[in-house]
N, C-alpha and C positions, 0 to 999 in steps of 0.2 A: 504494500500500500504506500500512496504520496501522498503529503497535505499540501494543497491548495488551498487559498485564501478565495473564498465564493462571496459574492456581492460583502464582502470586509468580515468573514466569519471562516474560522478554520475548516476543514472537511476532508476527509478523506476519499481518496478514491483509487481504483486497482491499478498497480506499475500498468504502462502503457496503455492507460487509458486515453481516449479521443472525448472530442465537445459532445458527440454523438453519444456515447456513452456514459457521460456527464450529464446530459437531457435526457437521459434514459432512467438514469439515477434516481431525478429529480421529477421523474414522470410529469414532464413536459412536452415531450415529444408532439411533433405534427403542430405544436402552436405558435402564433405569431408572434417571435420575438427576436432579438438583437442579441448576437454576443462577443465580449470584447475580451481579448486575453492583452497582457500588460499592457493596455490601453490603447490597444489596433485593434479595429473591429475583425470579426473572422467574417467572410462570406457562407451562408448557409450552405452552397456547395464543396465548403472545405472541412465542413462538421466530422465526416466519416475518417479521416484522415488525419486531420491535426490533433498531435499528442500534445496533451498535457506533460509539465515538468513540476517537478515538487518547487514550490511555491510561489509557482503561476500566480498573479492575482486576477480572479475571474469575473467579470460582471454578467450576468443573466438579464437583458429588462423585457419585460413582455409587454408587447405594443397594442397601446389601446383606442378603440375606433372614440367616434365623436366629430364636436365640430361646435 
């Protein structure tokens, strides 16, 4: 296991773990949101792929409609 820093709170998650499996975690999946590792956004299509490093800091924000 690695600790990552998730929206400013420690967390654990398995070596070699991905954003994909970090939303998975967090049963998030499939919803509308942003995420940012040390303060670059990831593209959703880079989720499956980019690994996590022990202590990443993560932002999650889930994007909300309106107006």
């Amino acid at each position: 296991m690695i600790e990552i820093q998730l929206n400013g709170e420690p967390l654990e998650v398995p070596d070699q773990a991905t954003i994909a499996v970090l939303l998975n975690q967090l049963s998030v999946t499939g919803k509308r949101l942003a995420v940012e590792v040390n303060e670059d956004i990831v593209p959703r299509s880079c989720h499956d792929e980019y690994k996590l490093n022990p202590g990443d800091r993560v932002e999650v924000v889930h994007a909300i409609g309106g107006g």
